[in-house]
C-alpha positions as CSV (number, residue, x, y, z in Angstrom):
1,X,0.0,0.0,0.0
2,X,0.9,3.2,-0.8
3,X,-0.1,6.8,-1.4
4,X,-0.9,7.5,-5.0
5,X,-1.8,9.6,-7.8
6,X,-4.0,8.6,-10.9
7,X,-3.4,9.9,-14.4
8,X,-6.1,9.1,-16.5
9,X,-5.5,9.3,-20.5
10,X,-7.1,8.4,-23.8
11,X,-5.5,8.1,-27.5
12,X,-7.2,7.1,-30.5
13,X,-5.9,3.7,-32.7
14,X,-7.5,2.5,-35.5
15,X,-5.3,2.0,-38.0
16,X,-4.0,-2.0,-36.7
17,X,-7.9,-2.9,-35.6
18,X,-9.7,-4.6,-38.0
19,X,-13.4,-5.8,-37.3
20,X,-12.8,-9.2,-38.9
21,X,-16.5,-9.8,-40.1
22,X,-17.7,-8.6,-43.7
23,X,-21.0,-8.2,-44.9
24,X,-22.0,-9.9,-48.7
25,X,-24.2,-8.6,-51.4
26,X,-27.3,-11.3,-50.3
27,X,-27.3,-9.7,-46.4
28,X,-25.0,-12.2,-44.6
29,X,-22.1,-12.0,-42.9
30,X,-18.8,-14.0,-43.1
31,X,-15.3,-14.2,-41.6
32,X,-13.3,-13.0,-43.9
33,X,-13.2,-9.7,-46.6
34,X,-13.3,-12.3,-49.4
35,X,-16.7,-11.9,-51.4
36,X,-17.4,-9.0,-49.1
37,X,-19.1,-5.4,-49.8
38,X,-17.6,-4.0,-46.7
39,X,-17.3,-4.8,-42.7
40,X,-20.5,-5.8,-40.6
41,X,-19.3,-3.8,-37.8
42,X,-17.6,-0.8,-36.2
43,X,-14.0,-0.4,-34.5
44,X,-13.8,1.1,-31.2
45,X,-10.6,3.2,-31.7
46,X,-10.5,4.9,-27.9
47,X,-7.3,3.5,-25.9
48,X,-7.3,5.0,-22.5
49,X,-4.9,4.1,-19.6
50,X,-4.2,4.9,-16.0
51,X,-0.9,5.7,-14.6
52,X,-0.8,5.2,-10.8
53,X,2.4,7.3,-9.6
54,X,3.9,7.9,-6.2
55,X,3.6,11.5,-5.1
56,X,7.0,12.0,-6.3
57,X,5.7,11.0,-9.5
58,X,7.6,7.7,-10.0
59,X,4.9,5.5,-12.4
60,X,4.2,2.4,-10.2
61,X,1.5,0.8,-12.6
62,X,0.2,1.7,-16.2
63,X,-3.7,0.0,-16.7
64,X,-4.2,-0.1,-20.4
65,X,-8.3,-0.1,-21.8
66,X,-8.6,-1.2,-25.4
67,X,-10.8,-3.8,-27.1
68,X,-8.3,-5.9,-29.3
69,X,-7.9,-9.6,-29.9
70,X,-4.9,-11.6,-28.1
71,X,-4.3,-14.0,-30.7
72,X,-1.7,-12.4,-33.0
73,X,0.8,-15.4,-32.5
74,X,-0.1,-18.9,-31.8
75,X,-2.5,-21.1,-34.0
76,X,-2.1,-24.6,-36.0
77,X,0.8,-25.8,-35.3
78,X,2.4,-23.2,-32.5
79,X,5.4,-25.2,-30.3
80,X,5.4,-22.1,-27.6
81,X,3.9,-20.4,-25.1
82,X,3.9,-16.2,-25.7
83,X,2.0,-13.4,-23.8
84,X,1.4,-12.0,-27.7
85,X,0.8,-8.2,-27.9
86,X,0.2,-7.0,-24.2
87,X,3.7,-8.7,-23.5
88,X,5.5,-6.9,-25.7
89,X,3.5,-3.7,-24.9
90,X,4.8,-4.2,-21.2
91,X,8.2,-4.9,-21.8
92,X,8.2,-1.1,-24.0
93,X,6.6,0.3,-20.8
94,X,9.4,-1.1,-18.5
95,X,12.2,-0.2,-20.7
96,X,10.8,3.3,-19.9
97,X,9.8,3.3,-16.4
98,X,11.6,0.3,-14.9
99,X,11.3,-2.7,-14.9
100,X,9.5,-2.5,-11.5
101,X,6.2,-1.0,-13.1
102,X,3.8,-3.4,-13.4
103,X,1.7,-3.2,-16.5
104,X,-2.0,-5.1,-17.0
105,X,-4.5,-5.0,-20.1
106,X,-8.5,-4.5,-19.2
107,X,-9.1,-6.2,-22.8
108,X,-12.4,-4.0,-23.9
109,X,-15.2,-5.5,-26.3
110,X,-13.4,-7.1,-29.0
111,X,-15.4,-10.4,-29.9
112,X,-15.3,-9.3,-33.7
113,X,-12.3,-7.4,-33.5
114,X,-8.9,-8.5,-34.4
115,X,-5.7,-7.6,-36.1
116,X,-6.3,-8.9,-40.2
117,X,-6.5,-5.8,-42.4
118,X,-8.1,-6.3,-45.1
119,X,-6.3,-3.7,-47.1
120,X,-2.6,-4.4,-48.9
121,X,0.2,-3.9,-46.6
122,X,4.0,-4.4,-46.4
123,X,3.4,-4.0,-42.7
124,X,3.5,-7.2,-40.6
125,X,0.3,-9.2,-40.6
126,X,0.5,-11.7,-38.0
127,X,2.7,-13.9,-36.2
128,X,5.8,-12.5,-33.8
129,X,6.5,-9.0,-35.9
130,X,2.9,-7.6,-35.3
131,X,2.7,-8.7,-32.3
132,X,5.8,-6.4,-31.7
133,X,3.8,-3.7,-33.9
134,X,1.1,-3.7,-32.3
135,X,2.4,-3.6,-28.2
136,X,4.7,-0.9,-29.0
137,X,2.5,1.3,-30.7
138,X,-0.2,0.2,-27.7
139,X,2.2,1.2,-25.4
140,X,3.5,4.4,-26.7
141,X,0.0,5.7,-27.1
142,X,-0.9,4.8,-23.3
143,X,2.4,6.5,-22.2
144,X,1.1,9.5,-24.6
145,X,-2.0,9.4,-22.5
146,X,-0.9,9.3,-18.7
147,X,2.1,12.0,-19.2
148,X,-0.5,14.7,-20.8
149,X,-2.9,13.5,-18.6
150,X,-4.3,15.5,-15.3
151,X,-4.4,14.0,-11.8
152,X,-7.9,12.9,-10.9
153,X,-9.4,14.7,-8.2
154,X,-12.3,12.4,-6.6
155,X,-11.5,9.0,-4.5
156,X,-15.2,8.2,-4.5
157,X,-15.8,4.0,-4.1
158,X,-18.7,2.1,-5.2
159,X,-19.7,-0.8,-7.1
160,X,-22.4,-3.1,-7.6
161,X,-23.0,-7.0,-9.4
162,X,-25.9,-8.9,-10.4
163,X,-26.2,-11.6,-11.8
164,X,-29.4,-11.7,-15.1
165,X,-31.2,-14.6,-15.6
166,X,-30.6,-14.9,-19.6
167,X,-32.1,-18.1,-22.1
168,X,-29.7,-19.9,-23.2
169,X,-29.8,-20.7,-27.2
170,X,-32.8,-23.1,-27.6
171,X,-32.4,-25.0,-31.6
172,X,-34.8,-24.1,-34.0
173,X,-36.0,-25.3,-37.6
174,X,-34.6,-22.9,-39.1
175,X,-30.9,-23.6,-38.1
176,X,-31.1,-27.3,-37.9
177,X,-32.1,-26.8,-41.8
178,X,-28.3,-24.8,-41.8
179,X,-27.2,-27.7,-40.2
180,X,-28.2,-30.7,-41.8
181,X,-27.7,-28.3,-45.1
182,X,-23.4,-28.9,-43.8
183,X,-24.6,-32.5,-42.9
184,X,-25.0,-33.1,-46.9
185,X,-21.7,-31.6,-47.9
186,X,-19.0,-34.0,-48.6
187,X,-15.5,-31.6,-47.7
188,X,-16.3,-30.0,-44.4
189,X,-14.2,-26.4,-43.4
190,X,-13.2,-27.2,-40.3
191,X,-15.6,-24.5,-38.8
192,X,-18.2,-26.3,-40.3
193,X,-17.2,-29.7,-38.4
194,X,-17.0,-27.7,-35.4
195,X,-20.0,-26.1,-35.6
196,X,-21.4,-29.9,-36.3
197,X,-20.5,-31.3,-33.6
198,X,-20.9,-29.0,-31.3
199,X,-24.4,-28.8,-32.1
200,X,-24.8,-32.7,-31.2
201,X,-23.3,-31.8,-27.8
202,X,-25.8,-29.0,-27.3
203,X,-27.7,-29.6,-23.9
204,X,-29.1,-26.4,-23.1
205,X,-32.4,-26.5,-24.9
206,X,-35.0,-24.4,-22.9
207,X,-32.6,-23.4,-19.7
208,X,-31.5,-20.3,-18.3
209,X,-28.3,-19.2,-17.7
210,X,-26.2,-17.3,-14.9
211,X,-24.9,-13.9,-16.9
212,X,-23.4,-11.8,-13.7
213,X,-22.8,-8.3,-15.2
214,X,-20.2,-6.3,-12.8
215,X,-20.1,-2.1,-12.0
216,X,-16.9,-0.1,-10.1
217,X,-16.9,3.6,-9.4
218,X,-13.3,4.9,-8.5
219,X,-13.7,8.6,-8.7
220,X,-14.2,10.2,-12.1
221,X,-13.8,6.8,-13.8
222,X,-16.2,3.3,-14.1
223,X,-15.5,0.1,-14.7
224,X,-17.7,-2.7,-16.5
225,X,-17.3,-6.6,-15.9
226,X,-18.4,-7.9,-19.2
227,X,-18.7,-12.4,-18.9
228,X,-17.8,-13.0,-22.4
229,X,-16.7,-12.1,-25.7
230,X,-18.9,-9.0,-27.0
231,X,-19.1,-7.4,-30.1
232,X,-17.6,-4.1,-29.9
233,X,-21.1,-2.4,-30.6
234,X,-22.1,-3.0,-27.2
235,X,-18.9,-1.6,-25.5
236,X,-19.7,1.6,-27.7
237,X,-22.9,1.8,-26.6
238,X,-22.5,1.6,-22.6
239,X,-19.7,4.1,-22.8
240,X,-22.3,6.3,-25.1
241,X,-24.6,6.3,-22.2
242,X,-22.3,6.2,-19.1
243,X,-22.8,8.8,-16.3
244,X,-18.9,8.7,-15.8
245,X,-16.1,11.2,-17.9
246,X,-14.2,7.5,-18.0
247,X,-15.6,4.4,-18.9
248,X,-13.2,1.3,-19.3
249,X,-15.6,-1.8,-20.7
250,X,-13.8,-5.6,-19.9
251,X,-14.6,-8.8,-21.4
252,X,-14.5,-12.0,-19.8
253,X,-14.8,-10.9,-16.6
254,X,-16.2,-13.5,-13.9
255,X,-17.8,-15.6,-16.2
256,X,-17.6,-16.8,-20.0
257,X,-20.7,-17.5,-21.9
258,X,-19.4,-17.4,-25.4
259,X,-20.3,-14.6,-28.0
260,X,-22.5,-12.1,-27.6
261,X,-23.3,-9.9,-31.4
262,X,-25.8,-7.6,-32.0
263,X,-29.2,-8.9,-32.0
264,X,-29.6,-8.4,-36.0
265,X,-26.1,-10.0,-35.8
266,X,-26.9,-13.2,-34.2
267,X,-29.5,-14.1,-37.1
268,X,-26.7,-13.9,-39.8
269,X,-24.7,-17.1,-38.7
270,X,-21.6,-15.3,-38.8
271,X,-18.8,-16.5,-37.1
272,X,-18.8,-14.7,-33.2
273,X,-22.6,-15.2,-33.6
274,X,-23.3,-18.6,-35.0
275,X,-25.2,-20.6,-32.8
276,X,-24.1,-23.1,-30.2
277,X,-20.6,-23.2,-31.8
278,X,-20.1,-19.7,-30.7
279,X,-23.1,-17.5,-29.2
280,X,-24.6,-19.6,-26.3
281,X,-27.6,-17.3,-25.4
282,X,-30.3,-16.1,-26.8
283,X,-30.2,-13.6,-30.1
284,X,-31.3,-11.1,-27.9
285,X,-28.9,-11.3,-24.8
286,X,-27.0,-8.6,-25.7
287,X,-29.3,-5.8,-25.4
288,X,-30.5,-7.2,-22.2
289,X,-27.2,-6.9,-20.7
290,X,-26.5,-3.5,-21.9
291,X,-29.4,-2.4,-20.8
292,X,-28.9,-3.8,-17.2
293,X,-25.7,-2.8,-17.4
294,X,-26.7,1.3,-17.9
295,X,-29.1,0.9,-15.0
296,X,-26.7,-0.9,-12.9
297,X,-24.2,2.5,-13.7
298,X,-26.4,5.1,-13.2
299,X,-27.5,2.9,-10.0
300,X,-23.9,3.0,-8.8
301,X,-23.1,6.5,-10.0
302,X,-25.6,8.4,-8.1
303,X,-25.3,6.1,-4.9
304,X,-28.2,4.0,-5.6
């Protein structure tokens, strides 16, 4: 324990973020920019980050808010074990600050978010050199942030959880149709056996499931406990209607209950909101947390 100071900071980046879905000509969506007319979806590009200092203004910790993918290295046939992008964008911060300063990632909404661009680059595109792209630039924009950034005045605590009572998926005629549609083909994707199998697995027909959706207050600032992987929509839309100057939005917090798109989203059988194989709840779960989740702010905010 110690007597601090926190810097709060935001910095725009959209140029390595990518929302990895794409929208076709007959209203579906699909994983890749192949055949597409243009992406299904939005890109949050606000990075903010905290620097918590001494009083002699020594930077003790850096806390780094962006919604971004943490899958840049790794995949079929990996041999090793990496901490990808938010490694590398901590070793930049302690070859700064020290390596005493302990650096942590509050991943935002990012479930159709990742690093692919569909635009021609000699950049990097994947693997160990954008990884190294992308947590240095990361970094140097959340070290932009905290040293223009003013101390925050208010030490106000509050914070609230509940837990929503959300249907889980339930199979219907119209995607077993999709499915025994994949059934008939004779070479499978391998999504396609996934999804397939996973399907056959299902045992959630007509049950409810535990979403537990989480608010902090610390001063000026809020923090959201998201329980899965949300489309980035929905992180845009709770800071839209926050009560708080700072809003940082984290996935897969206490909980993971798969995807959660759009509503409109989840009736494309896109990857992120195909049924079963990836969103586990209902179309509509989404809004239903969001919702609850303004409330619950606006609950904790004015000391509810």
């Amino acid at each position: 324990m110690f007597d601090a100071v926190l810097m709060m900071g935001r910095e725009e980046e959209e140029v390595l973020a990518s929302n990895r879905l794409g929208r076709t000509r007959d209203a579906n969506e699909i994983f890749s920019s192949e055949g597409a007319i243009g992406h299904a979806g939005p890109v949050d590009p606000e990075l903010q980050a905290i620097g918590v200092r001494e009083l002699n203004g020594k930077l003790r910790a850096l806390v780094v808010n962006y919604g971004m993918h943490v899958d840049v290295i790794g995949g079929e046939g990996a041999t090793f074990i990496s901490a990808d992008w938010p490694g590398v964008m901590a070793e930049a911060v302690a070859g700064v600050y020290g390596d005493d300063v302990v650096t942590m990632l509050l991943n935002g909404a990012c479930g159709d978010i990742n690093h692919r661009l569909w635009d021609e680059t000699r950049q990097p595109i994947e693997g160990i050199y954008k990884a190294v792209q992308m947590g240095r630039t990361y970094a140097g924009l959340a070290m932009a942030a905290i040293e223009r950034a003013e101390p925050l005045e208010s030490a106000d605590v509050a914070g609230a959880m509940q837990v929503l009572q959300i249907p889980y998926y339930t199979r219907e005629p119209r995607f077993m149709a999709f499915i025994d549609e994949l059934r008939a083909k004779q070479d499978l994707e391998y999504f396609e056996e996934a999804t397939i199998r996973s399907v056959d697995n299902w045992d959630k027909d007509g049950q409810m499931a535990d979403v537990p959706i989480q608010v902090l207050r610390f001063g000026e600032m809020i923090f959201i406990g998201l329980p899965g992987e949300f489309f980035t929509n929905w992180g845009m839309e709770i800071k839209c209607w926050s009560p708080a100057e700072w809003t940082l939005v984290t996935e897969l917090a206490n909980h993971a209950v798969g995807y959660v798109p759009s509503t409109d989203q989840a009736q494309r059988l896109g990857y992120g909101a195909r049924p079963i194989l990836s969103r586990k709840l209902d179309a509509d779960a989404g809004r239903q947390i969001a919702d609850a989740v303004q409330i619950l702010m606006w609950q904790v905010w004015e000391g509810d």
